[in-house]
C-alpha positions as CSV (number, residue, x, y, z in Angstrom):
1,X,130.1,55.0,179.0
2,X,127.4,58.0,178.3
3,X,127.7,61.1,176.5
4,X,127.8,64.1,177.7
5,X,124.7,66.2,176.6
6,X,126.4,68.9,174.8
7,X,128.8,66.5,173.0
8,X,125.8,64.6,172.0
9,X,124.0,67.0,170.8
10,X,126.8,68.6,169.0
11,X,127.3,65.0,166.9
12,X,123.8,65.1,166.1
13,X,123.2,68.6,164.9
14,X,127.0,68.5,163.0
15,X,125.3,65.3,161.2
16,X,122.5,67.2,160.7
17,X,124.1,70.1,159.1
18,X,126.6,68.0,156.8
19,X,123.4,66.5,155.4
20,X,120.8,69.7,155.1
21,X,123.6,72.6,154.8
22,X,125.3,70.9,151.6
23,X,121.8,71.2,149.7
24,X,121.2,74.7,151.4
25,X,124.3,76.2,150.3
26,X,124.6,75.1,146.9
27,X,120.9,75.4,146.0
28,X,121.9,79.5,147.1
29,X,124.7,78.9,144.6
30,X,123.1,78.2,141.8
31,X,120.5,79.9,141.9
32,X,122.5,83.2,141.9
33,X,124.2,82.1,138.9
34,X,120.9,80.7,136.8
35,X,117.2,81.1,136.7
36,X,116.9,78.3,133.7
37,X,115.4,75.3,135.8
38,X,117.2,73.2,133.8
39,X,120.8,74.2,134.6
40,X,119.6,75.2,138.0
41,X,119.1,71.4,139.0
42,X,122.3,69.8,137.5
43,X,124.0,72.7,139.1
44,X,122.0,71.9,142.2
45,X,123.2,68.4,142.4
46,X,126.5,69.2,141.4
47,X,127.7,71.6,143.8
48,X,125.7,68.7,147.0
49,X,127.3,66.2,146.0
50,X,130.9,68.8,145.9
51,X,129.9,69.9,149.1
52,X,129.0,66.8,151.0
53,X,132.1,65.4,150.2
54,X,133.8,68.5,151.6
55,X,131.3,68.7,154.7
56,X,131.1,65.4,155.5
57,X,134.5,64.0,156.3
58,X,134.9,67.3,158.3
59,X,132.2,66.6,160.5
60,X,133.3,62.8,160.9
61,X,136.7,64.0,162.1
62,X,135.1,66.4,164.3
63,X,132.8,63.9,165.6
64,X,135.4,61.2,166.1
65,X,137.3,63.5,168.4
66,X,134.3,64.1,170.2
67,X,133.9,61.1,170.8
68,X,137.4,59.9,172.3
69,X,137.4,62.9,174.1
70,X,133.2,62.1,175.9
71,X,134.2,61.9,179.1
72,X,136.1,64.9,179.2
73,X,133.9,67.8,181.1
74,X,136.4,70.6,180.2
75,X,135.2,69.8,176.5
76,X,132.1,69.2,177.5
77,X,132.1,73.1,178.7
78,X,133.5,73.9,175.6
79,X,131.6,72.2,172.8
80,X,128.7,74.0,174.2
81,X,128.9,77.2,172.0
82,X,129.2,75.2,168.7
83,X,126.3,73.0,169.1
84,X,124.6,76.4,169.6
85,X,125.9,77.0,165.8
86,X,125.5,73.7,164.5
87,X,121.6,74.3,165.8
88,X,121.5,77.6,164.3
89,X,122.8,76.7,160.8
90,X,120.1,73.9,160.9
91,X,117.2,76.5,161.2
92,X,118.6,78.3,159.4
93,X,118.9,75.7,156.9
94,X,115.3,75.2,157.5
95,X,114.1,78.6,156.9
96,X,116.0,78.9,153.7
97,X,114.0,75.9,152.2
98,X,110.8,77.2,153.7
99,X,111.2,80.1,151.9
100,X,112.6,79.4,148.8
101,X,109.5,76.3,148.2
102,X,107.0,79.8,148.7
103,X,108.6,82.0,146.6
């Protein structure tokens, strides 16, 4: 059996985001709360490694549905609009880090 296209991508950019968006989000965290590097990174790793495990088992449910559900073209119709997101974030994501190493 295949995967549908926008089910597939949907599982990869999801992955994606559970791995990149926990740094990404916590590194915004804390560094609104400190500018001394040294607290910065603990609190850097901290909140990732809080997040991930937040972020992570989400997305393995989500994708675990997805994926008992592949065949399904109604889902396949619907999923479309999220991988959109998932992509998004991801720039996003991208961006963020882009930006923050040339401040």
């Amino acid at each position: 059996m295949q995967l549908q296209p926008n089910i597939s991508k949907t599982i990869f950019y999801s992955f994606l985001f559970a791995l990149g968006g926990a740094p990404t989000l916590a590194m915004l965290i804390a560094s609104q709360q400190t500018r001394d590097p040294h607290i910065l990174m603990s609190a850097f790793v901290g909140l990732s490694v809080v997040l991930v495990c937040i972020f992570v088992p989400i997305v393995l449910i989500q994708n675990t549905f997805l994926l008992v559900k592949r065949d399904s073209l109604q889902l396949e119709e619907k999923v479309k609009p999220v991988s959109n997101v998932y992509f998004a974030l991801n720039v996003g994501c991208l961006l963020f880090w882009i930006l923050f190493m040339f401040k």
